[in-house]
MILUM-942452 format. One record per residue (C-alpha): residue number from 1; residue in one letter; y, z negated, x. Coordinates in Angstrom, 2 decimals, decimal comma, padded with zeros to 5 digits. Layout:
BEGIN
   num   residuo        c2        c3        c1
   NUM         a         Y         Z         X
...
// end
This chain:
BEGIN
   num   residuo        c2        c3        c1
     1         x    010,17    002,76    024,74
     2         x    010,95   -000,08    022,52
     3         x    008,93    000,14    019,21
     4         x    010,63   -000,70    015,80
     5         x    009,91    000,45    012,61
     6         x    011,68    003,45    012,98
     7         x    009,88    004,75    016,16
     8         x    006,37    003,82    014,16
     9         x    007,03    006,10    011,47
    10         x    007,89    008,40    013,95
    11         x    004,59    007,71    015,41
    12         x    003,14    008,36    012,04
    13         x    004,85    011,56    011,23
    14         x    004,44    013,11    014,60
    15         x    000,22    012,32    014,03
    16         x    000,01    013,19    010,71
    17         x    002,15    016,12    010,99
    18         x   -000,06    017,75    014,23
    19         x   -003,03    016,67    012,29
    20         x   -002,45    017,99    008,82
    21         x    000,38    019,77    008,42
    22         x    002,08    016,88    006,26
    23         x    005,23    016,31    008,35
    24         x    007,93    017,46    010,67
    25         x    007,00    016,80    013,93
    26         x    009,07    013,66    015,14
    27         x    009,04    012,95    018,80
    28         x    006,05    013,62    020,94
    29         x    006,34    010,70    023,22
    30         x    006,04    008,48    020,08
    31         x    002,23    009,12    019,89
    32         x   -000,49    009,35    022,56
    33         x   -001,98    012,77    022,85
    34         x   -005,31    011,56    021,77
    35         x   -004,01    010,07    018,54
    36         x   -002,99    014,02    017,72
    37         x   -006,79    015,12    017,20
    38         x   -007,57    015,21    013,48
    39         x   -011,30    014,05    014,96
    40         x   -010,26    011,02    015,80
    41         x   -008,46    010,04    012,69
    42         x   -011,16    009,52    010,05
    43         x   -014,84    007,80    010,83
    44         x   -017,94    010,38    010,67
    45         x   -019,61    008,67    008,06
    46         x   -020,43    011,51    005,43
    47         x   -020,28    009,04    002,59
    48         x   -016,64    008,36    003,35
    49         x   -015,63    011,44    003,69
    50         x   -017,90    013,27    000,20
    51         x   -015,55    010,17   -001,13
    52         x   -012,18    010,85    000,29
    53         x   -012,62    014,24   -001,53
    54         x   -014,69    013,49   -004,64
    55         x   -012,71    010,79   -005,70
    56         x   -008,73    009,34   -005,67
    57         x   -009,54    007,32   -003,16
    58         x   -012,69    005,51   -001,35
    59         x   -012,73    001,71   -002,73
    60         x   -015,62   -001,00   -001,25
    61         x   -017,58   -000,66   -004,61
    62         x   -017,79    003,31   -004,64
    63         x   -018,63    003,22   -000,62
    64         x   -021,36    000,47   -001,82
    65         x   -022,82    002,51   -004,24
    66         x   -022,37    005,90   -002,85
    67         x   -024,20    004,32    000,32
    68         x   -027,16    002,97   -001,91
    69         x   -027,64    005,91   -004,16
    70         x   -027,10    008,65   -000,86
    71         x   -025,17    011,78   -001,35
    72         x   -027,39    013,39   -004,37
    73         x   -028,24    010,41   -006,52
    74         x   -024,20    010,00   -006,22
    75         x   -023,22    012,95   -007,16
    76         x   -026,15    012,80   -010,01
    77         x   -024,62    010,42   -011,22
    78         x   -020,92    010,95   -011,37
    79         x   -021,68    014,68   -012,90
    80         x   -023,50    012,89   -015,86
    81         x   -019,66    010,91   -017,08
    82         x   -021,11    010,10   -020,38
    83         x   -023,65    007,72   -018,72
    84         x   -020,91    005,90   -016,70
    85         x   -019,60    002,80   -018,62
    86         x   -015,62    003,08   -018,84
    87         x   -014,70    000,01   -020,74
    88         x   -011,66   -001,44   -018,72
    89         x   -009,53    002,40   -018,04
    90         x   -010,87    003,49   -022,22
    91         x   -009,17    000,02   -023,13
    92         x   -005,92    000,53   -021,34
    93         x   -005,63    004,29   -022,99
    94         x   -005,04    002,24   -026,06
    95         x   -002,14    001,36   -025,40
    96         x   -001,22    005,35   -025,12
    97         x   -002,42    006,56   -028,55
    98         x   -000,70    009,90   -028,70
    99         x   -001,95    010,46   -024,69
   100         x   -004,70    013,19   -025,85
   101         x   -003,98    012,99   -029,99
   102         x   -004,53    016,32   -032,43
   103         x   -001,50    018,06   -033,18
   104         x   -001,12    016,61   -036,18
   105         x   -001,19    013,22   -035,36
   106         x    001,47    013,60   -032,55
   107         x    003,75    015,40   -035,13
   108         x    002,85    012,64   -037,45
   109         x    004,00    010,03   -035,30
   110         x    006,93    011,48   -033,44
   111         x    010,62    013,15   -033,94
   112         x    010,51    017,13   -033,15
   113         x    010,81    017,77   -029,65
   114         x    010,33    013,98   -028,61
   115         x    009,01    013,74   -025,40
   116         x    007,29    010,73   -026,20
   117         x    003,98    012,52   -025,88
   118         x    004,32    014,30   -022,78
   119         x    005,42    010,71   -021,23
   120         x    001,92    008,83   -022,73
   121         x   -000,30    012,32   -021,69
   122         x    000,88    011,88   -017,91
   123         x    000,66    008,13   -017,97
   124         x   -003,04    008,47   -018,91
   125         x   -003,56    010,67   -015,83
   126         x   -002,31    007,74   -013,74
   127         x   -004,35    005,34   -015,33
   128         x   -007,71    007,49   -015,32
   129         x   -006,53    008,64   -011,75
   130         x   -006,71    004,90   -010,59
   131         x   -009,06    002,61   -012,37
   132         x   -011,88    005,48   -014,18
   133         x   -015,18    005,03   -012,64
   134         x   -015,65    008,84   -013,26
   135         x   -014,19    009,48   -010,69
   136         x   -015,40    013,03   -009,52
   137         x   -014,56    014,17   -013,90
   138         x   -011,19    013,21   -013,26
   139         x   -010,61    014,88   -010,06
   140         x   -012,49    018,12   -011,54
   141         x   -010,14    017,63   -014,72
   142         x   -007,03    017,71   -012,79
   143         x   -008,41    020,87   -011,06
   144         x   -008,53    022,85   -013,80
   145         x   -005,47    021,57   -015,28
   146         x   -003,95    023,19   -012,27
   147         x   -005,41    026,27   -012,49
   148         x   -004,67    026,27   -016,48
   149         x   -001,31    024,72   -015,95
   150         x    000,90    024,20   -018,67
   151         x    004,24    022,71   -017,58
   152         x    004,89    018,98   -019,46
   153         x    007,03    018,37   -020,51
   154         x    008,06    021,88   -020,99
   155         x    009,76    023,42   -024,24
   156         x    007,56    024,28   -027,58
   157         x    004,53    022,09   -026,66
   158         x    005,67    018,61   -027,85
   159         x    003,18    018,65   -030,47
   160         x    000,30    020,13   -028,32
   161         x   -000,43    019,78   -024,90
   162         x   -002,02    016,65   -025,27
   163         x   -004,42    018,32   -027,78
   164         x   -004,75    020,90   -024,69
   165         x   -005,38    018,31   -022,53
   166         x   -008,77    016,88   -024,67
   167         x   -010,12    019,75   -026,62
   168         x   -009,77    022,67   -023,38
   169         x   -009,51    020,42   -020,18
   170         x   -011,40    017,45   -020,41
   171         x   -014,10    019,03   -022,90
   172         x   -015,22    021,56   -020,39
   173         x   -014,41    020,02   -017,09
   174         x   -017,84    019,92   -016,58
   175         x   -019,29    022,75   -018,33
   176         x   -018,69    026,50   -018,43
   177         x   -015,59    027,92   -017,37
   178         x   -016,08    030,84   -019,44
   179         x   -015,86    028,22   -022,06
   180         x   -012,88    026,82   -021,11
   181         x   -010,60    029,80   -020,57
   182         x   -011,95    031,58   -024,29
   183         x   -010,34    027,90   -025,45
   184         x   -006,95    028,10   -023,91
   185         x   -006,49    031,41   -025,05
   186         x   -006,63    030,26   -028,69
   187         x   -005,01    027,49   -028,59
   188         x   -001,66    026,62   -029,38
   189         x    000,10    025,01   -026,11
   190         x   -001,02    028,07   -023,78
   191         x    000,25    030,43   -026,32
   192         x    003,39    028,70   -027,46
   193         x    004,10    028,39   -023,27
   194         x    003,22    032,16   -022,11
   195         x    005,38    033,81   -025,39
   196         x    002,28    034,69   -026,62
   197         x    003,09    033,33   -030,23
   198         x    005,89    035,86   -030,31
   199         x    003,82    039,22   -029,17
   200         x    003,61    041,51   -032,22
   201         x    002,34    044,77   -032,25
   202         x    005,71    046,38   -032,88
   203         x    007,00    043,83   -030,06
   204         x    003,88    042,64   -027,43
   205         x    005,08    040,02   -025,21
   206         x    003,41    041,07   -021,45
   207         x    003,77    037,54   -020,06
   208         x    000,92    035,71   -021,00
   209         x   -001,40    038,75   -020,00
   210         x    000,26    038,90   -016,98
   211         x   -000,70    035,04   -016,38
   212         x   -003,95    035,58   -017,98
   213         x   -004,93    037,51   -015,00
   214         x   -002,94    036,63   -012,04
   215         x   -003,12    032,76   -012,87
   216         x   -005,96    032,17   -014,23
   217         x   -009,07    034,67   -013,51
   218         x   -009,21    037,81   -011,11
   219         x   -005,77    037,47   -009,68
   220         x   -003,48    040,47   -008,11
   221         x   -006,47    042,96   -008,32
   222         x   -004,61    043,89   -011,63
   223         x   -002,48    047,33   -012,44
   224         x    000,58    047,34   -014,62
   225         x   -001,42    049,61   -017,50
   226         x   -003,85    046,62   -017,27
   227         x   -001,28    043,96   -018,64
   228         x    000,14    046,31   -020,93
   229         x   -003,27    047,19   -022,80
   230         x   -004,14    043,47   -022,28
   231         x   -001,24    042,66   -023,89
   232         x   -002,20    044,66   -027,12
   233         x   -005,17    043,44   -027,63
   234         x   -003,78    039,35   -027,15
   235         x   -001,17    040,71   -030,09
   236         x   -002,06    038,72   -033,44
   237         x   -003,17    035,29   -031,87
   238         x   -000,46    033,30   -032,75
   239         x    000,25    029,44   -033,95
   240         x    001,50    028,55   -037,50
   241         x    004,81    026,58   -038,57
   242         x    002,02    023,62   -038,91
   243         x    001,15    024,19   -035,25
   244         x   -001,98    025,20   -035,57
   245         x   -004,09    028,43   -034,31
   246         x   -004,47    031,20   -036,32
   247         x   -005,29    034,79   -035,66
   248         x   -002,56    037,06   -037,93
   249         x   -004,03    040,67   -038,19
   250         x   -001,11    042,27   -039,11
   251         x    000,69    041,22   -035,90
   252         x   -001,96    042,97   -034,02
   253         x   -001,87    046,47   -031,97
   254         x   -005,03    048,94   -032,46
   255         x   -006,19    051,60   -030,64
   256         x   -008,86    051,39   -027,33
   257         x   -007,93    049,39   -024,75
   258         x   -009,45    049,39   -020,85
   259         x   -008,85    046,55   -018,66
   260         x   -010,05    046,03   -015,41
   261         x   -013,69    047,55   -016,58
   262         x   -013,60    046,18   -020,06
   263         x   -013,33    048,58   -022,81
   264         x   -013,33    048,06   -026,48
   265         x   -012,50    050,32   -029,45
   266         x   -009,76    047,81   -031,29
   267         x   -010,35    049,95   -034,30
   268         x   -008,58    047,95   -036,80
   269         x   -006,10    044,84   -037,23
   270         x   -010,07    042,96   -038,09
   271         x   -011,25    043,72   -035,01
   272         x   -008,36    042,01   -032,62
   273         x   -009,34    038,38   -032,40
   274         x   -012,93    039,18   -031,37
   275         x   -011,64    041,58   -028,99
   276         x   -009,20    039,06   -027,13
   277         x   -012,50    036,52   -026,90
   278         x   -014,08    039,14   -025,55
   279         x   -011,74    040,05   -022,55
   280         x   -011,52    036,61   -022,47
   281         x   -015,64    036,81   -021,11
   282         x   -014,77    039,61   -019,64
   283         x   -012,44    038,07   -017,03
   284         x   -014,08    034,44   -016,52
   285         x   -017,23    036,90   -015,24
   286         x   -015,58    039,33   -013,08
   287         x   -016,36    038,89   -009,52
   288         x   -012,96    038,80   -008,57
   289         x   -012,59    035,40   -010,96
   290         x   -015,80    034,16   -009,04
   291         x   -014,23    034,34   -005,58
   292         x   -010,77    033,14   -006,62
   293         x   -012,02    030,39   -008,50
   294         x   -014,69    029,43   -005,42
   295         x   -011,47    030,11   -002,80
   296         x   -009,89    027,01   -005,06
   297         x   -012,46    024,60   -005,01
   298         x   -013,00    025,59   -001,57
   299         x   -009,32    024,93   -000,86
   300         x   -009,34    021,59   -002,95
   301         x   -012,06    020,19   -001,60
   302         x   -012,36    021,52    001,73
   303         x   -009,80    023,08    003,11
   304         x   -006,30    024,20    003,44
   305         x   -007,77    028,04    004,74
   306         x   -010,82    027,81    002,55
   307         x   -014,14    028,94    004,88
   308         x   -015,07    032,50    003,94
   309         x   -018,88    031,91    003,69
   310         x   -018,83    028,90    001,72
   311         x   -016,60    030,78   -000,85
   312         x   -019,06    033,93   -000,72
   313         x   -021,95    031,79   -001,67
   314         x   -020,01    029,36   -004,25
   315         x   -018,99    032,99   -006,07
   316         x   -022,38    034,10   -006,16
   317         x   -024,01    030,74   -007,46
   318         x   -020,84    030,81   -010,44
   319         x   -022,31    033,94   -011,77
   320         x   -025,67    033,59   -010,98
   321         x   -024,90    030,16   -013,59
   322         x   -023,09    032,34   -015,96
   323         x   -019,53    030,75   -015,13
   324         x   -020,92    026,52   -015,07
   325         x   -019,13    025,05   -012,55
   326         x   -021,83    021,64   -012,17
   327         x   -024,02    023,74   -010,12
   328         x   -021,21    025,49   -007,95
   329         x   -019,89    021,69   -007,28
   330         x   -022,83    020,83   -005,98
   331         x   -023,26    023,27   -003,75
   332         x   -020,00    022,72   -002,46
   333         x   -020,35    019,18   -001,65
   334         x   -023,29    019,35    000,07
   335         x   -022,51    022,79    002,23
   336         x   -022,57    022,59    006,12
   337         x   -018,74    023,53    005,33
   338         x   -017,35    020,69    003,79
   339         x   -019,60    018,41    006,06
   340         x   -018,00    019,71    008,63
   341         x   -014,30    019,58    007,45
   342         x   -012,90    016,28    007,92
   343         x   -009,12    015,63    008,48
   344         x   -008,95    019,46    007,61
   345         x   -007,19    017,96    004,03
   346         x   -004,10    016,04    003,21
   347         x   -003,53    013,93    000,27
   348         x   -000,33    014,81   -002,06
   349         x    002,14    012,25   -002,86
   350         x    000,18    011,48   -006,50
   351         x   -003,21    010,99   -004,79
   352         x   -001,46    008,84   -001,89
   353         x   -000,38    006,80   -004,99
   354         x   -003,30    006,38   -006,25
   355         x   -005,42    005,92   -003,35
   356         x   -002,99    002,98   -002,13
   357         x   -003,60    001,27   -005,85
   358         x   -007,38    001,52   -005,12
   359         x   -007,39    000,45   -001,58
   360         x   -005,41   -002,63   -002,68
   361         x   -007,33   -003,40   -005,15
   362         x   -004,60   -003,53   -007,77
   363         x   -005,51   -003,87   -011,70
   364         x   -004,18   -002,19   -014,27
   365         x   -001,13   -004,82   -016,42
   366         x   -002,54   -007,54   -018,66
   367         x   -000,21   -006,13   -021,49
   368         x    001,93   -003,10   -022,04
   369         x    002,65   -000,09   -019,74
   370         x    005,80   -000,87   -017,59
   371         x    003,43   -000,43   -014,45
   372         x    002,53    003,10   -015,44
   373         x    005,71    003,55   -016,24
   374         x    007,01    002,71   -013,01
   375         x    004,16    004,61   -011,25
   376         x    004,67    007,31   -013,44
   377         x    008,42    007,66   -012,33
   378         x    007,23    007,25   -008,63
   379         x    005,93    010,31   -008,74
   380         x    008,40    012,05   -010,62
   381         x    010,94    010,96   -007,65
   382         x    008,28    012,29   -005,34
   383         x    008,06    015,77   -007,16
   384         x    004,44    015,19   -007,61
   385         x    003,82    013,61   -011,39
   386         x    000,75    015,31   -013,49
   387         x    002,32    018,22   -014,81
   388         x    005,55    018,47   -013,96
   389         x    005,65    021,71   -011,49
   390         x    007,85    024,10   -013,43
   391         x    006,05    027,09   -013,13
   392         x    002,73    028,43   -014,48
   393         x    000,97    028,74   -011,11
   394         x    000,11    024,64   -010,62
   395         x    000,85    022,50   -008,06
   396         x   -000,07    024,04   -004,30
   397         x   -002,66    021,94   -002,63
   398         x   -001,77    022,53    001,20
   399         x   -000,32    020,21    003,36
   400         x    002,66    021,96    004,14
   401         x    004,10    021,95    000,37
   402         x    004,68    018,38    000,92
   403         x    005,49    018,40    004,38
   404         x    009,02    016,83    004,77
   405         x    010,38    013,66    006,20
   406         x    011,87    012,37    003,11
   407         x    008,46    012,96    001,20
   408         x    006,98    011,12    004,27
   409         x    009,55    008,19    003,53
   410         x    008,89    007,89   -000,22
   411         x    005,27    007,15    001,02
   412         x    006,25    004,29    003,23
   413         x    008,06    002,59    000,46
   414         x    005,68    003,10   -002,12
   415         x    003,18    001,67    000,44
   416         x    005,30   -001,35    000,97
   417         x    006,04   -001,97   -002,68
   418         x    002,55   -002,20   -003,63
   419         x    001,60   -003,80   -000,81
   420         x    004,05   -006,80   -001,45
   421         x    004,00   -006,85   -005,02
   422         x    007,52   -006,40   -005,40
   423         x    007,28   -003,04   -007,23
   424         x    005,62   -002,36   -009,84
   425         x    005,08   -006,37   -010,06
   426         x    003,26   -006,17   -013,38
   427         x    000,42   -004,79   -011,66
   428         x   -002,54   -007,49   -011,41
   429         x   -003,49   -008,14   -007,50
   430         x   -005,85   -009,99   -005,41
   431         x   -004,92   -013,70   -005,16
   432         x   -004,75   -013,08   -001,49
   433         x   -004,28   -009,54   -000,99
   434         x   -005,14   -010,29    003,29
   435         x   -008,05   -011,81    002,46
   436         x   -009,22   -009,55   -000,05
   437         x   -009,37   -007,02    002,52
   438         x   -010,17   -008,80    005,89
   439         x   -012,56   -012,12    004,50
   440         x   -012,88   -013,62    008,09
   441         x   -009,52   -013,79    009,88
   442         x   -009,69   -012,42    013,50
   443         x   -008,79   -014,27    017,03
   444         x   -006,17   -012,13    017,60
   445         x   -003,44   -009,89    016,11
   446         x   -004,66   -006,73    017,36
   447         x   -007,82   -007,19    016,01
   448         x   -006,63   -007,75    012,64
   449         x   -004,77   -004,93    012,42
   450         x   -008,07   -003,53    013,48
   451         x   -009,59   -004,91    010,76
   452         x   -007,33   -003,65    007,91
   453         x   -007,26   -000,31    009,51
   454         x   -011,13    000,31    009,26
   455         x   -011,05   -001,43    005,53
   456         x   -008,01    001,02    004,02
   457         x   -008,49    004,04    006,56
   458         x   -012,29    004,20    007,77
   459         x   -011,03    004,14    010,86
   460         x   -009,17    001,78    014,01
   461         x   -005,96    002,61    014,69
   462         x   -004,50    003,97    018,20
   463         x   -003,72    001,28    020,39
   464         x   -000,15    002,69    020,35
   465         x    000,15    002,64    016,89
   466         x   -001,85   -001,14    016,85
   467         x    001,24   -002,07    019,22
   468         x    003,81   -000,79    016,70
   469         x    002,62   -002,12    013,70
   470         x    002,54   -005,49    015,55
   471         x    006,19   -005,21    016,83
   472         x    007,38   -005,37    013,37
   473         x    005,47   -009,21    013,34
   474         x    007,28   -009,53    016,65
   475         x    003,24   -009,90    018,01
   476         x    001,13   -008,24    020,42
   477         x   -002,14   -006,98    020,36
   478         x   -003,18   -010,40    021,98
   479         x   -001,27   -012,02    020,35
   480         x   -003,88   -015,17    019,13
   481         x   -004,20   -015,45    015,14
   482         x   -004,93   -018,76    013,43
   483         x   -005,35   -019,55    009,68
   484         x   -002,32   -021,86    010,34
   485         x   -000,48   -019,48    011,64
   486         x    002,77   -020,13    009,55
   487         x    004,49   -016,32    010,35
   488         x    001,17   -014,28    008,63
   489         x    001,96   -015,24    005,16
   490         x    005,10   -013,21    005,79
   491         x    004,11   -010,62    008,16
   492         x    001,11   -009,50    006,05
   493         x    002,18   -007,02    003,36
   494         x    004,00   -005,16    006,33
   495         x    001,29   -004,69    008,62
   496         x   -000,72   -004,11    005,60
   497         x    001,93   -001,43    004,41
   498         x    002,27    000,02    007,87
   499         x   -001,67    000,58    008,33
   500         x   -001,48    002,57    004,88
   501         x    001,77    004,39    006,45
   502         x   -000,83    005,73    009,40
   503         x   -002,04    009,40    009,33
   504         x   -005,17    008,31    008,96
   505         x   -004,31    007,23    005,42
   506         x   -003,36    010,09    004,66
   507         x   -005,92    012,67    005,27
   508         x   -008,05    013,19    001,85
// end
């Protein structure tokens, strides 16, 4: 069969797609059988892979320390952030002031409605995503801010989801999720977004209880009496015409209320906000919450059908912590489970992204944002920028919500831009990207393409895909390499693009 381009993404697709669910199958005969085992596709080095999954992306200074430090002194580490020095990504976030800004400085600073906000919060994302050495707090962050998802942009929230963002993501990312829920409840962006705001006691708006339960704690272990006596007692919290909380008594609904096991007496309009806090506990300690929150992580971080005993043992060790999540994550990453689950995850379009930006070694601009910008947008085309799934239920992290060809596609691009520079070009890079990843040029083609697949992947390459990543140089595997070989200048952000375009690249 003659190889082009074409039949190499085939090649690609039909791997990744038997491997991890990412793609349509494309032609069988375009891959060898024994480039279809997910075993084969990523090295067994358990640094790599605790790094594939507890960071964007595995870069040769994480591996490096990670390798010195061993699995617990790295994970000691990266669960104390505050002791990790941040300079370069905390500079950049200057540049996007209003990115996690109180209310009222964002309604200081921009026109009602402006979406100027929303655009600097997900920008920040991007920029933490790729160049934060806190790596595992950012991945944890963008966790919860799935399973607390408020859509942005999304209407009513101008003025405060990036206060969401700081004062209930990132301030307990790392610390009790009891915590964290208790703050979304009372703040303004989760109630403005779930009608919440509106509920009056004459009037109580179901929706947010609804969400309160299904979304984010117990999930569809609920009964319809459950949301409606939830939704009394959430009557009263409510945001002012300044944006801020407040709790309004005489918007709230008395009378006992039972949900799910919680009772309380609601006596009087007094008695409502403490009530709602403490449903609030309630819920972010019901067993049900422990296993659907463990299933998550498990399903993040593991797996696509999360492993039943792992998530029986993560449940137990969240309430046996009283809700922390620090001592649940490490049990997680160093459980015979996730050990054993390699190639059993695939990356979504934004951590593809990101993971290419590391891999390349590519710098945030010298000035400006047009480079988020452009990344930014990338991922909007690709469906997948930070928070921009419509409903309240988060992004799905399984392989087959982004398994399509044209998905597959926007990858290879993205791949090729970066890889060449072209787009986004303000990007700082390498002075010679090839070099930068393979020091010591080769004898021969095939065992560059070698090279660049074990520096960006972990892993060589099937010799069938070897041979079509070399077609597109018009080389063979034998082809003999030279550092005067006048056609590698040229050739090199395309084999370098095409390695990154492998299945191997992208399995998390």
């Amino acid at each position: 069969m003659t190889t082009t381009r074409r039949t190499l993404l085939a090649a690609a697709g039909a791997a990744t797609a038997s491997a991890a669910g990412l793609l349509a199958a494309a032609p069988a005969e375009a891959a060898p059988a024994a480039a279809l085992d997910p075993a084969t596709l990523v090295a067994a080095d358990p640094i790599a892979h605790l790094l594939r999954r507890a960071t964007f992306g595995p870069t040769p200074a994480t591996l490096a320390e990670a390798t010195k430090l061993g699995v617990t002194g790295w994970l000691d580490r990266q669960l104390n952030p505050a002791a990790i020095d941040d300079a370069r990504v905390e500079s950049l976030l200057t540049r996007l002031p209003l990115a996690t800004a109180p209310i009222a400085t964002v309604r200081s600073a921009i026109k009602v409605h402006s979406y100027e906000a929303f655009g600097q919060l997900g920008r920040s994302v991007v920029a933490r995503a790729a160049w934060s050495n806190r790596q595992l707090f950012e991945v944890v962050a963008q966790f919860w801010g799935n399973l607390l998802h408020i859509t942005a942009p999304s209407s009513g929230v101008w003025d405060s989801r990036p206060d969401y963002e700081a004062q209930v993501i990132r301030k307990h990312t790392f610390g009790k999720f009891a915590d964290m829920l208790k703050a979304s409840v009372k703040h303004p962006a989760m109630l403005t977004y779930l009608d919440n705001r509106s509920s009056t006691k004459t009037h109580p708006n179901e929706n947010y209880a609804r969400e309160l339960m299904e979304l984010h704690t117990v999930g569809l272990v609920y009964g319809e009496d459950d949301v409606k006596q939830a939704a009394r007692l959430l009557t009263g919290l409510t945001v002012t015409k300044a944006g801020a909380y407040a709790y309004d008594p005489a918007k709230h609904a008395t009378g006992a209320v039972k949900v799910l096991g919680f009772t309380h007496p609601n006596a009087s309009p007094a008695d409502g906000e403490a009530g709602a806090m403490a449903l609030a506990d309630h819920l972010a300690r019901h067993p049900a919450t422990a296993q659907r929150i463990a299933a998550r992580l498990c399903q993040r971080f593991v797996a696509d059908e999360p492993p039943a005993s792992l998530v029986t043992r993560l449940a137990k060790i969240y309430l046996d912590n009283d809700t922390a999540i620090v001592p649940v994550l490490r049990a997680l990453f160093t459980s015979a489970e996730f050990g054993a689950a390699r190639a059993q995850k695939t990356r979504t379009p934004f951590e593809d992204m990101i993971a290419t930006v590391r891999a390349l070694g590519l710098g945030p601009e010298t000035s400006g944002i047009k480079a988020l910008d452009a990344l930014y947008n990338a991922m909007v085309d690709a469906g997948n920028a930070p928070f921009r799934w419509a409903p309240p239920n988060g992004f799905p992290d399984v392989a087959a919500a982004w398994a399509s060809p044209s998905s597959f596609l926007l990858r290879c691009n993205l791949h090729l831009n970066l890889a060449t520079g072209w787009y986004p070009s303000q990007l700082t890079r390498p002075a010679d990207l090839l070099r930068s990843l393979v020091a010591a040029l080769p004898g021969t083609y095939g065992a560059l393409v070698d090279a660049l697949a074990v520096r960006l992947t972990g892993a060589k390459l099937p010799a069938a895909h070897t041979a079509a990543v070399l077609s597109v140089a018009g080389k063979l595997p034998t082809s003999p390499l030279t550092s005067s070989d006048k056609s590698l200048a040229g050739s090199a952000p395309y084999l370098i693009a095409l390695v990154l375009d492998s299945p191997t690249f992208q399995l998390r």
